[in-house]
C-alpha positions as CSV (number, residue, x, y, z in Angstrom):
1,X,36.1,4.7,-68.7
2,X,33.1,6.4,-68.4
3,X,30.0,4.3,-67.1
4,X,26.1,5.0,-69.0
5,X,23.5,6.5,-66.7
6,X,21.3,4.1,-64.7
7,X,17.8,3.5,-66.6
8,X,14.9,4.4,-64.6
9,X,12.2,2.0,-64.4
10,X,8.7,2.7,-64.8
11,X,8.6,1.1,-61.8
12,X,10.7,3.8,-59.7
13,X,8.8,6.5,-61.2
14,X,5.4,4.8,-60.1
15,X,6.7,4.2,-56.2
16,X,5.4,6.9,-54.1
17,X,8.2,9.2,-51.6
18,X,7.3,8.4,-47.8
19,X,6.8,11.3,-46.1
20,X,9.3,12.2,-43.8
21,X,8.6,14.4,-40.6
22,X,6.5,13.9,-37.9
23,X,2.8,16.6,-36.6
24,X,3.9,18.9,-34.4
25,X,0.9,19.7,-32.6
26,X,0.2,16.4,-30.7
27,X,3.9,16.0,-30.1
28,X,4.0,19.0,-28.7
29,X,1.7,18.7,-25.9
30,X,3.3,15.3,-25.3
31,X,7.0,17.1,-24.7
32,X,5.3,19.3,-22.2
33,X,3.9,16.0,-20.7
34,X,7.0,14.7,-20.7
35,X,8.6,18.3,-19.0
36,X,6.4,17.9,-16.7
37,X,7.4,14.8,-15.4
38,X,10.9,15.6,-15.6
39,X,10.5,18.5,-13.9
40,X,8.4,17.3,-10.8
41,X,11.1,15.2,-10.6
42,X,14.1,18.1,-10.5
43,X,11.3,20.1,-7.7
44,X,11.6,16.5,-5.2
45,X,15.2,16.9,-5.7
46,X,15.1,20.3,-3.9
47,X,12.3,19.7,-1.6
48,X,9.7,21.7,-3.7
49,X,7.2,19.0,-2.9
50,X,4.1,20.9,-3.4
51,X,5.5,21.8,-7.2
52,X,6.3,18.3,-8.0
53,X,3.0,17.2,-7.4
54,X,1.4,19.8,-9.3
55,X,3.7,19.0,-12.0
56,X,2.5,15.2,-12.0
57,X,-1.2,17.0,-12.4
58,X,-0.1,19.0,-14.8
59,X,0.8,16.6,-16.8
60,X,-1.9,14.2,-16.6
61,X,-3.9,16.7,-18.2
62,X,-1.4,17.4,-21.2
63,X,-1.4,13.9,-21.2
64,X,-5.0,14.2,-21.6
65,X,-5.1,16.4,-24.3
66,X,-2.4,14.9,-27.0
67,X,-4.3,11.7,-27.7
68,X,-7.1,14.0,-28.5
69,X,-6.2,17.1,-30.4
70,X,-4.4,13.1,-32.5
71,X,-7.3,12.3,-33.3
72,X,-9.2,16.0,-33.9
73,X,-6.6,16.6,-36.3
74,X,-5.7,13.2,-37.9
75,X,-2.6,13.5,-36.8
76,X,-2.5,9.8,-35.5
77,X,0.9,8.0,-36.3
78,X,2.7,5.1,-34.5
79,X,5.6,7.5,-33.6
80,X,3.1,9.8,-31.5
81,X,1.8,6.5,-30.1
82,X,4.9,5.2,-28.9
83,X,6.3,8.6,-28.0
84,X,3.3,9.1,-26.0
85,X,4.3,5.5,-23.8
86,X,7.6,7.0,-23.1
87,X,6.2,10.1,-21.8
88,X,3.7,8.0,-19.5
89,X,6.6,6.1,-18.3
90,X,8.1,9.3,-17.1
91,X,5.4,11.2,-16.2
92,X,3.3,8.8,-14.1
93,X,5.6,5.6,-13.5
94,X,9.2,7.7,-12.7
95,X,8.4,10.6,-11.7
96,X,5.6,9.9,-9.0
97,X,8.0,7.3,-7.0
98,X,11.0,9.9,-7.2
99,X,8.7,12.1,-5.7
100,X,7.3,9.8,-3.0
101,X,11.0,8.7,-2.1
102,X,12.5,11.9,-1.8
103,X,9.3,13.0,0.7
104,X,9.0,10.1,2.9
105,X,10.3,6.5,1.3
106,X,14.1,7.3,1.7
107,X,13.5,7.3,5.6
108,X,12.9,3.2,5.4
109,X,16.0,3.0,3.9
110,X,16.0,-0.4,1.7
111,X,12.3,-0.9,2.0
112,X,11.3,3.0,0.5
113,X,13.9,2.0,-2.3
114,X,12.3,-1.2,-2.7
115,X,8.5,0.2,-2.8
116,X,9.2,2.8,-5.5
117,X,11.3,0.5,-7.4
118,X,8.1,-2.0,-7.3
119,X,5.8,1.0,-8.1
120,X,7.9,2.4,-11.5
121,X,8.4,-2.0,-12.5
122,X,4.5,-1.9,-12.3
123,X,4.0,1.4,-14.1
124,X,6.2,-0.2,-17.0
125,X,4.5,-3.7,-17.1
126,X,1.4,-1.5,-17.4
127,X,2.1,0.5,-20.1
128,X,3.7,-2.5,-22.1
129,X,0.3,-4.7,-21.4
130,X,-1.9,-1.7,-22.3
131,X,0.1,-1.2,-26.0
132,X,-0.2,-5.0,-26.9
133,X,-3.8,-5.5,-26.0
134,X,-4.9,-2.3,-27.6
135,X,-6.6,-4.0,-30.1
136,X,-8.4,-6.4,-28.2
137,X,-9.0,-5.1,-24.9
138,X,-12.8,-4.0,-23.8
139,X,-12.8,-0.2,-24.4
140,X,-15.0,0.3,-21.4
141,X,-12.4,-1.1,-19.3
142,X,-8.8,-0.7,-18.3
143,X,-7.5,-4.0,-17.2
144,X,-5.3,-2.9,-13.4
145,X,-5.6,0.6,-12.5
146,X,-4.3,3.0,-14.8
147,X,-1.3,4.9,-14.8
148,X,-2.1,8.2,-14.3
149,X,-4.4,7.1,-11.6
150,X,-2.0,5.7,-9.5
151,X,0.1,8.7,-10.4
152,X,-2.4,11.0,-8.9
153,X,-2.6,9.1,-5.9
154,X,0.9,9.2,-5.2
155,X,1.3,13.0,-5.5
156,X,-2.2,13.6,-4.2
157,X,-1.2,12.5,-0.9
158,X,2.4,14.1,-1.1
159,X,0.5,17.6,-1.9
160,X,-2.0,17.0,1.1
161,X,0.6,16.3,3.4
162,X,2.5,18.9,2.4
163,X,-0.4,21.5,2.6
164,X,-1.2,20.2,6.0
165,X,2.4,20.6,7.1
166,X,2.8,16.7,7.5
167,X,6.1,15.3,7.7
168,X,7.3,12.5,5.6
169,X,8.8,11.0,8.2
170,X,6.1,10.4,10.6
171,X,4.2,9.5,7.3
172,X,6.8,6.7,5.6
173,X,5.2,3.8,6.0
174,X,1.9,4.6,5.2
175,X,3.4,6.0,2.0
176,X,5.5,2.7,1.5
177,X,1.9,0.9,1.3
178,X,0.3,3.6,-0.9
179,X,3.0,3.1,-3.1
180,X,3.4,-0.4,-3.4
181,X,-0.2,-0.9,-3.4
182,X,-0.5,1.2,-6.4
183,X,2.3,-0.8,-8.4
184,X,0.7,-4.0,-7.6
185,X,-2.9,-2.4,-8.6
186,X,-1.3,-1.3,-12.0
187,X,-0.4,-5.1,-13.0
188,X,-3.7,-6.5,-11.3
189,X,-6.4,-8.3,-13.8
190,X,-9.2,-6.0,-11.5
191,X,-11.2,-4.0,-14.2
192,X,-11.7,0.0,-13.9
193,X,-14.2,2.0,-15.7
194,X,-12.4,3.8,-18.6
195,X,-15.5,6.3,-19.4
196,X,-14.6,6.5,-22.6
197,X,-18.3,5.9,-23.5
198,X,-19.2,9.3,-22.4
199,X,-19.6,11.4,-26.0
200,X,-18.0,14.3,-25.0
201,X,-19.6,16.0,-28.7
202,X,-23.0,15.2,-28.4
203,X,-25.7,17.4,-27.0
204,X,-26.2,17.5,-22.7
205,X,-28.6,18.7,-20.8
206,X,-28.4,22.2,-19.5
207,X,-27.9,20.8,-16.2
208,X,-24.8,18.8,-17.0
209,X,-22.9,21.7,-17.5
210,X,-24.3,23.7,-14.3
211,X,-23.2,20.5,-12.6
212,X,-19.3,20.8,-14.5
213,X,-19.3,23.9,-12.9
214,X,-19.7,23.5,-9.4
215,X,-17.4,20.2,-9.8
216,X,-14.7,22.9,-10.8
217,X,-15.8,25.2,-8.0
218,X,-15.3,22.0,-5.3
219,X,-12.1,21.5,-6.2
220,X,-10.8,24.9,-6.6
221,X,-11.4,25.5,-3.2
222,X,-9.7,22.7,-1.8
223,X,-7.5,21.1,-4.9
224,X,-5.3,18.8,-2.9
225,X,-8.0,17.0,-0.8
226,X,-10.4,17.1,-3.1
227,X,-8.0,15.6,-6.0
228,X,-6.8,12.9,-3.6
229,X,-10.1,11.9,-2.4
230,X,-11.2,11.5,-5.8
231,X,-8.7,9.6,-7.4
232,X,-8.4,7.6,-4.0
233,X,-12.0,6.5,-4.6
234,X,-11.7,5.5,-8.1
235,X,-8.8,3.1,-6.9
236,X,-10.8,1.8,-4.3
237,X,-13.9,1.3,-6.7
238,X,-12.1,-1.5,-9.2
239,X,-11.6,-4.1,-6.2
240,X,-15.2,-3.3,-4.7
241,X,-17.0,-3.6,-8.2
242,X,-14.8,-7.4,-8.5
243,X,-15.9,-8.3,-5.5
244,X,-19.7,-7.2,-5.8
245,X,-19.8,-9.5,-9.1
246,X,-17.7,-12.2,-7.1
247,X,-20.5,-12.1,-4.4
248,X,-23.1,-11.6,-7.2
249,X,-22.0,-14.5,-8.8
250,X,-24.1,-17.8,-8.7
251,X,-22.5,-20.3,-7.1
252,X,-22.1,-23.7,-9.4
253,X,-24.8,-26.7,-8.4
254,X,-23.5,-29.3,-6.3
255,X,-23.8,-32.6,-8.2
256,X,-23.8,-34.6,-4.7
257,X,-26.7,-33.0,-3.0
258,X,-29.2,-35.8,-5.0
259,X,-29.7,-38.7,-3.0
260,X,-29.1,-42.3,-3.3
261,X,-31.6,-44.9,-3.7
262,X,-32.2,-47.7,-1.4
């Protein structure tokens, strides 16, 4: 029995095809975030430490660039969006820890474990806070110190140590506070200044850029230190700016100060 041919309805001509596929160029500096991360992780593993924390730089910067060359390009989708959360999570919530456990952490046995577990559980809570509030949130401010922060500090202070021939060892426990510290900042409600208010397209003085220059110059000559110490002070300089408007802060009138009549 043979069967008539479906009829088309003007209705299926009129629906338009989604587009399949996804842009290649902001995905593809997000892989090499993600490599990145993955591979700082494979360098702890063999005891390249001062590789694994460049890798976590490296990829702070690739990290850097996706979101923008997005949004140069109009190439913004929800896939690069949550593609780009996954690579964070490995880049700057995994990675870092590994890298902090296998230089110093693993010597406190159940309390290193313990402090990078608490560090990637912050990184994650982070991330997932940052993506549901993105609508909402106060673009001058990050709300807890941001990922990639707290990253930098981690392997900031792995690369010093390293280049100063410090052991992990006799460096554990300050390490086991730097890293827990930095989970717990990641999930604070303390405010940090994003910067994205800066126009990065508009016209500067001539100064500005002699003054980008010599910044570069500073830290070529001393990258570990001078990374650490300035990532070190932008973590520091969320809980000193809350409690400069705490102490700032009027204090509410006390209703019983008036006094009775007789």
């Amino acid at each position: 029995m043979e069967h008539e041919p479906a009829q088309v309805t003007d209705l299926e001509h009129e629906r338009p095809k989604r587009a399949r596929g996804i842009y290649l160029l902001p995905n593809l500096f997000t892989t090499a975030a993600l490599f990145a991360g993955f591979y700082a992780v494979l360098a702890a593993m063999n005891d390249q430490f001062e590789k694994a924390a460049i890798a976590v730089f490296v990829a702070m910067i690739l990290d850097g660039l996706d979101g923008r060359v997005a949004r140069l390009t109009n190439t913004q989708t929800a896939f690069g969006a949550e593609y780009d959360s996954l690579s964070d999570m490995v880049a700057f919530g995994l990675a870092p820890s590994l890298v902090m456990y296998e230089w110093g952490l693993h010597f406190l046995g159940k309390l290193g474990w313990l402090a990078a577990f608490i560090y990637t559980a912050g990184a994650a809570l982070r991330l997932a806070r940052f993506n549901s509030q993105l609508d909402t949130a106060d673009k001058r401010y990050f709300t807890g110190l941001p990922s990639p922060s707290a990253a930098a500090i981690l392997a900031g202070f792995v690369w010093v140590a390293f280049d100063n021939t410090l052991t992990g060892e006799a460096f554990a426990w300050p390490a086991l506070v730097m890293t827990a510290g930095a989970g717990l900042l990641m999930v604070s409600n303390i405010r940090y200044h994003s910067f994205k208010q800066i126009d990065l397209r508009g016209k500067v003085p001539f100064v500005v850029v002699v003054a980008v220059m010599l910044a570069f110059a500073v830290i070529l000559t001393e990258p570990p230190m001078v990374l650490f110490g300035l990532f070190f002070a932008y973590t520091l300089s969320g809980p000193l700016l809350a409690l400069k408007r705490k102490m700032s802060k009027p204090a509410p009138a006390d209703a019983s100060t008036g006094e009775e009549g007789g």
